[in-house]
FIDRENLO-330009 format. One line per 10 residues: their letters; for each residue x, y, z of C-alpha. Coordinates in steps of 0.02 Angstrom, whole numbers. Example, Ala and Ser with C-alpha at 12.3 -4.5 7.8 and 13.67 -1.06 7.14 Angstrom:
BEGIN
as> 615:-225:390 | 684:-53:357
//
This chain:
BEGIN
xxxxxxxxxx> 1879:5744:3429 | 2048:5685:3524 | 2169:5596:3443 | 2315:5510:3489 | 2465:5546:3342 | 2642:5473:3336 | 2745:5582:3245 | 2944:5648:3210 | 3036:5819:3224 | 3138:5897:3111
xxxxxxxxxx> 3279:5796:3202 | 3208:5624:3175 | 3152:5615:3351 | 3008:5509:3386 | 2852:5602:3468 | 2695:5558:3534 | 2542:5636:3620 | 2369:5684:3621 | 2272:5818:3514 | 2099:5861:3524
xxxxxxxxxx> 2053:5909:3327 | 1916:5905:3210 | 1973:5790:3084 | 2143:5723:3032 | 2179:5854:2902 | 2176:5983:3033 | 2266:5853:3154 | 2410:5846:3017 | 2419:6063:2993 | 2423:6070:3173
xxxxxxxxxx> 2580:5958:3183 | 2653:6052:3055 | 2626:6215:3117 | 2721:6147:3284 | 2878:6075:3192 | 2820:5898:3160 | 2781:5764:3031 | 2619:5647:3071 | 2654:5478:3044 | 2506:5379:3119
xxxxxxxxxx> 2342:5440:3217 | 2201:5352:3294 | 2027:5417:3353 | 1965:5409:3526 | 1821:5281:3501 | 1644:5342:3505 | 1613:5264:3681 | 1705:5394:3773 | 1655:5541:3651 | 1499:5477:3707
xxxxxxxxxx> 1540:5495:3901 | 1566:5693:3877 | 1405:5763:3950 | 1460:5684:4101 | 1580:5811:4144 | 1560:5991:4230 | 1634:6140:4210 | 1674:6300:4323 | 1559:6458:4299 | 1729:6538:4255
xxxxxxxxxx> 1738:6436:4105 | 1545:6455:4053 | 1568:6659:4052 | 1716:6638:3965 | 1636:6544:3845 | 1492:6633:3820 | 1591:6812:3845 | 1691:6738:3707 | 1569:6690:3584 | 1470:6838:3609
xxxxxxxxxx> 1626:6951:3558 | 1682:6818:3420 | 1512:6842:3344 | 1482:7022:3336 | 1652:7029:3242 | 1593:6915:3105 | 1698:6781:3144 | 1585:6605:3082 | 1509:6493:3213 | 1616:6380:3171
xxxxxxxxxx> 1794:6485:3155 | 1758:6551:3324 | 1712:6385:3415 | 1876:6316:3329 | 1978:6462:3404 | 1900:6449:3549 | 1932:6251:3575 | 2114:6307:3555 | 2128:6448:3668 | 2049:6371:3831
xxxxxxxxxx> 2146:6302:3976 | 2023:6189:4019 | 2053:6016:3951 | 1874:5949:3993 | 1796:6124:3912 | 1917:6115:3752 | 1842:5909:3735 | 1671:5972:3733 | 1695:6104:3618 | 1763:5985:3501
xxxxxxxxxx> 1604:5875:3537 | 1512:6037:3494 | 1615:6065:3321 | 1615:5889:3277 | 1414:5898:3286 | 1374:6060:3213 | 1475:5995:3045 | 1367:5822:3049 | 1225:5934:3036 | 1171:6010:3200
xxxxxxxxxx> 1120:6160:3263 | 1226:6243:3393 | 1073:6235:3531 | 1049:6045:3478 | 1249:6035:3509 | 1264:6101:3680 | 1091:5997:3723 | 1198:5844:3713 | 1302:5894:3874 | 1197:5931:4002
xxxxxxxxxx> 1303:5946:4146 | 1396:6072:4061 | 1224:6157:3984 | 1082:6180:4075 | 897:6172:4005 | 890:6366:4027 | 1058:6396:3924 | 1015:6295:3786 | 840:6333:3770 | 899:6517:3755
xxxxxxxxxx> 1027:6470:3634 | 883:6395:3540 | 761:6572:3531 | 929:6649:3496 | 965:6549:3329 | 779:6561:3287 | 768:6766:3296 | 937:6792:3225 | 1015:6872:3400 | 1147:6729:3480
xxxxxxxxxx> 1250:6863:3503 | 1140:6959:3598 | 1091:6812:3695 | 1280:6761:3732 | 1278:6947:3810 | 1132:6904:3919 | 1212:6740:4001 | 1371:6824:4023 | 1282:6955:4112 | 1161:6838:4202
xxxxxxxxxx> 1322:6717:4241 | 1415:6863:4330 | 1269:6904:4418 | 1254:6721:4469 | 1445:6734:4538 | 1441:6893:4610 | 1290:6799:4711 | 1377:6649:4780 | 1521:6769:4798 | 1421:6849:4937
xxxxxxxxxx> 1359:6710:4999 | 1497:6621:5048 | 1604:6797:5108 | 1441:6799:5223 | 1474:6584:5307 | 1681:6575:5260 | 1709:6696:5414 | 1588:6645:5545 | 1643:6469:5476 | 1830:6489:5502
xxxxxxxxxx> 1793:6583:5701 | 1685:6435:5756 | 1816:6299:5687 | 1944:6396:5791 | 1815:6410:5931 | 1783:6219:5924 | 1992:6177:5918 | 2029:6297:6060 | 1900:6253:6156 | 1902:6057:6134
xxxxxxxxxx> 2102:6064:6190 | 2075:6136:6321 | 1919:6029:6363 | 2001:5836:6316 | 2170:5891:6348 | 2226:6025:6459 | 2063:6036:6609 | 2081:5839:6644 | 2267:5868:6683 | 2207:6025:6798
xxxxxxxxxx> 2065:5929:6889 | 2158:5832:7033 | 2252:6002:7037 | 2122:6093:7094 | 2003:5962:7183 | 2183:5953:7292 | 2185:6146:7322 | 2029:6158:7398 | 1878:6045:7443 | 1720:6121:7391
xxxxxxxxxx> 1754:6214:7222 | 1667:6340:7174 | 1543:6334:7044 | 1610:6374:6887 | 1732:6257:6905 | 1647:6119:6941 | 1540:6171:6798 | 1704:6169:6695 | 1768:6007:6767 | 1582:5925:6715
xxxxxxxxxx> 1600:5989:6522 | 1768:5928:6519 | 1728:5735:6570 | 1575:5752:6476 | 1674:5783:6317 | 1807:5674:6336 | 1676:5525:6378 | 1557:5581:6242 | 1602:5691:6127 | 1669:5583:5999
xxxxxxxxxx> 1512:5473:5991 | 1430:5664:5979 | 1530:5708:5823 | 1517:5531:5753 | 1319:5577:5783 | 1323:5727:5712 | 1426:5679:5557 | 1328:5536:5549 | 1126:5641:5553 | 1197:5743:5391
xxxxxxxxxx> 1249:5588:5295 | 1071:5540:5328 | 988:5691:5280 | 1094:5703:5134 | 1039:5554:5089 | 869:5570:5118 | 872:5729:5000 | 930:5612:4872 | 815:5495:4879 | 652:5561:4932
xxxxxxxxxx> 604:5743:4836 | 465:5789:4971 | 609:5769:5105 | 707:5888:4997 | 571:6013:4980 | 554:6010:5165 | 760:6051:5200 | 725:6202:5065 | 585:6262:5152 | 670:6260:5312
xxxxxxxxxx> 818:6345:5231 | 681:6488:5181 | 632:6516:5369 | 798:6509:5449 | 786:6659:5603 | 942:6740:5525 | 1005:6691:5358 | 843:6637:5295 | 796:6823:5228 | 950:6850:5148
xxxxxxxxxx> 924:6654:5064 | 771:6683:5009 | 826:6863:4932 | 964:6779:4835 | 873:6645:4774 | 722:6777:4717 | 864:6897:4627 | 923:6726:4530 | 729:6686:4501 | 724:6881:4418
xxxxxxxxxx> 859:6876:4334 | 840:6701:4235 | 642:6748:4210 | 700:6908:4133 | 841:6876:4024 | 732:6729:3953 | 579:6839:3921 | 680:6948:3829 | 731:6823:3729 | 584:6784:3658
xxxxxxxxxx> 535:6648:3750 | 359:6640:3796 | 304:6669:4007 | 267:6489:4020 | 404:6403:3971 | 513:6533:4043 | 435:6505:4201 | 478:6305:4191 | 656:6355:4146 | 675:6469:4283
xxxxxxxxxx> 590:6337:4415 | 718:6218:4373 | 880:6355:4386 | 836:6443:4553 | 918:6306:4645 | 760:6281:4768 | 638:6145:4794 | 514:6251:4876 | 526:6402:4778 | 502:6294:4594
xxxxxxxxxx> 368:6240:4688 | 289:6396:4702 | 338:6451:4514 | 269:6311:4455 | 103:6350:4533 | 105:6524:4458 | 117:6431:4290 | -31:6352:4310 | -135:6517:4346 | -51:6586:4224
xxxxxxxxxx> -94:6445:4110 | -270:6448:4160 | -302:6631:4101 | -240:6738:4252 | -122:6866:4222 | 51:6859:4263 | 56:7016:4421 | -95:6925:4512 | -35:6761:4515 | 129:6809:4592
xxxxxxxxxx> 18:6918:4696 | -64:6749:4770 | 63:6642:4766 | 151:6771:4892 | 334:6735:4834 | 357:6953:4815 | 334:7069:4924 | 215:7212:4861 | 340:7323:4795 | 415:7203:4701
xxxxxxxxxx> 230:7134:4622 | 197:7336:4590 | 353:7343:4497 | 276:7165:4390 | 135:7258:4381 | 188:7438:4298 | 282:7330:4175 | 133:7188:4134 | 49:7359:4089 | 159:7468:4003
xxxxxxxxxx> 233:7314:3878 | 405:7305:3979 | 388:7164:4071 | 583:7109:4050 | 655:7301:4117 | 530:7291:4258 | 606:7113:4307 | 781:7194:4275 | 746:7314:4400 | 663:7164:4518
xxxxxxxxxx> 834:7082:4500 | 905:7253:4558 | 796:7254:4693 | 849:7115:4774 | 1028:7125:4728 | 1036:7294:4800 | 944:7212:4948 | 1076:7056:4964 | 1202:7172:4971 | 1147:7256:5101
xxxxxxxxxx> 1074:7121:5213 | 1276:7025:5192 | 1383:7185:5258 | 1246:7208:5404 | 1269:7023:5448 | 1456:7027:5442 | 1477:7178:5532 | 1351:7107:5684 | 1419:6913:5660 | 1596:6957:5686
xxxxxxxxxx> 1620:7058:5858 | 1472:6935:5917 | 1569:6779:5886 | 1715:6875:5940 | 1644:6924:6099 | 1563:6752:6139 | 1748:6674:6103 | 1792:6800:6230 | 1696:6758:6339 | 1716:6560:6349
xxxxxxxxxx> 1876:6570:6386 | 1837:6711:6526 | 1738:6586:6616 | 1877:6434:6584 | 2009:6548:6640 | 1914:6609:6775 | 1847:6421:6827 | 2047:6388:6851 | 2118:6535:6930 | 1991:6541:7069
xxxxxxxxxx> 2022:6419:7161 | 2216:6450:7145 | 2174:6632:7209 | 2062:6578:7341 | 2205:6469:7410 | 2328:6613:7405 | 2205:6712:7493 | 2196:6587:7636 | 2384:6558:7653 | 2404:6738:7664
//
């Protein structure tokens, strides 16, 4: 809980602040630890305790948290002592409040799974439902582990991702800039230049000349447009959830980063299904759980279907099988471990599949994406440069 104290140093100096703490005996030792004497305190009220599950968090601070209970834990520090330390320790102001949420709830009573349930922007239904078969077979620590792995994994993913759209990002911005000065800016002034130098221009630069009126008639209404068709789908996403599925399955079947979209989102699928199956937790609901973490529309879509085979007695390789979400590698893999008992290695080494495969499929893109944008930049302003100097040389020619 926060408090806000008035209290005095040693010199008589009037201080006041803020302290998130668990009670005001441990409000007061604080103070005094720090050099002052509490002289008045007063709760945050209940309302915006209450608003904590509003916020969100980084993945940064969820490993840390979990890579920190997980250690705090197997040294036989108490739930409790280590949450306490942990509140105290974190840089995060909105992660140390809902700590102290956490604290303040496991003392009236609940259980820590129960406690993080409360904030679920900050824990998903996967996290705490883990947390849950953790306290019930005795293994939190081991399942800390397992989301600190799984949330690494789950960086080192969007990592990849966006080192695969930052730098064709960043060349087609510059693309756009260059190219749009010298369309709205620099070719009008050059126009009655040229149209002066000679009378029938050759064809690239009236081609140029076109573009350049074109854009500086229209291309802010096209921009306005263009901002204006991705507030709407956005919107639309929002709104309507078969819209949404359609935008995910559309993201799926993209000609070139499709593949490597639909391998990242499988590898999350593997690794989630996985780590919760070797929690304990039985294929169904592990298969909800995982439908509702794989970030997807169309893919939960798909899971969810292989639920209800599942649920209806088939076993767990065939329905993937005919659902056709894994290729048949991956479903022998499913298979050898539905067999042999090891169901949760064989979808470790799914995971690895696909990771291995991500990796792969990103440093082939960037090494094709950047020379091609490079060359096509290249090339653009060939033909503008080319679309002005002709008709310059062509006049030279004549007058010599």
């Amino acid at each position: 809980m926060q408090y806000h104290f008035r209290a005095i140093d040693a010199e008589g100096h009037a201080r006041r602040g803020r302290m998130i703490a668990t009670n005001p005996a441990e409000l007061e030792r604080r103070l005094t630890g720090m050099g002052l004497t509490l002289i008045a305190h007063k709760a945050e009220s209940w309302q915006r305790r209450s608003a904590l599950p509003s916020f969100s968090v980084s993945r940064r601070d969820m490993i840390h948290f979990c890579l920190s209970l997980e250690q705090l834990m197997r040294a036989g520090v108490p739930l409790q002592e280590g949450l306490t330390d942990l509140r105290d320790s974190t840089d995060n102001p909105r992660m140390a409040e809902v700590i102290a949420a956490i604290i303040d709830d496991i003392e009236g009573g609940r259980t820590l799974s129960q406690a993080m349930a409360a904030h679920p922007r900050v824990f998903n239904r996967m996290v705490t439902g883990l947390v849950e078969a953790g306290e019930a077979a005795g293994m939190l620590s081991d399942v800390f582990a397992r989301l600190t792995t799984s949330l690494k994994r789950q960086d080192e993913l969007i990592a990849q991702a966006k080192r695969l759209v930052i730098y064709p990002a960043f060349l087609l911005t510059l693309m756009i800039g260059v190219i749009g000065f010298l369309m709205v800016y620099l070719i009008p002034q050059l126009s009655d230049f040229l149209r002066s130098l000679q009378k029938d221009l050759p064809w690239q630069t009236q081609l140029l000349i076109s573009v350049s009126h074109f854009v500086v008639d229209y291309g802010l209404l096209v921009l306005l447009g263009c901002v204006g068709g991705g507030m709407f789908i956005l919107a639309a996403m929002r709104s309507s959830p078969l819209f949404a599925r359609g935008v995910d399955r559309i993201k799926l079947s993209l000609p070139i980063f499709g593949p490597i979209y639909r391998k990242i989102v499988l590898a999350r699928f593997a690794t989630h299904f996985g780590m919760l199956y070797g929690a304990g937790i039985t294929v169904l609901d592990a298969l909800t759980l995982s439908a509702n973490a794989v970030g997807n529309r169309e893919v939960a879509s798909c899971l969810i279907e292989v639920r209800a085979r599942i649920a209806e007695g088939g076993s767990i390789t065939d329905s993937f099988a005919e659902a056709g979400l894994f290729p048949p590698l991956v479903v022998r893999m499913m298979r050898v471990g539905e067999t042999t008992g090891g169901l949760d290695e064989a979808l470790a080494n799914v995971s690895y599949f696909y990771q291995r495969d991500v990796d792969e499929a990103v440093d082939q893109m960037q090494a094709l994406l950047e020379p091609s944008l490079t060359v096509a930049l290249s090339l653009m302003l060939a033909w503008i440069i080319s679309a002005v100097l002709t008709p310059v040389y062509d006049m030279l020619s004549r007058l010599g």
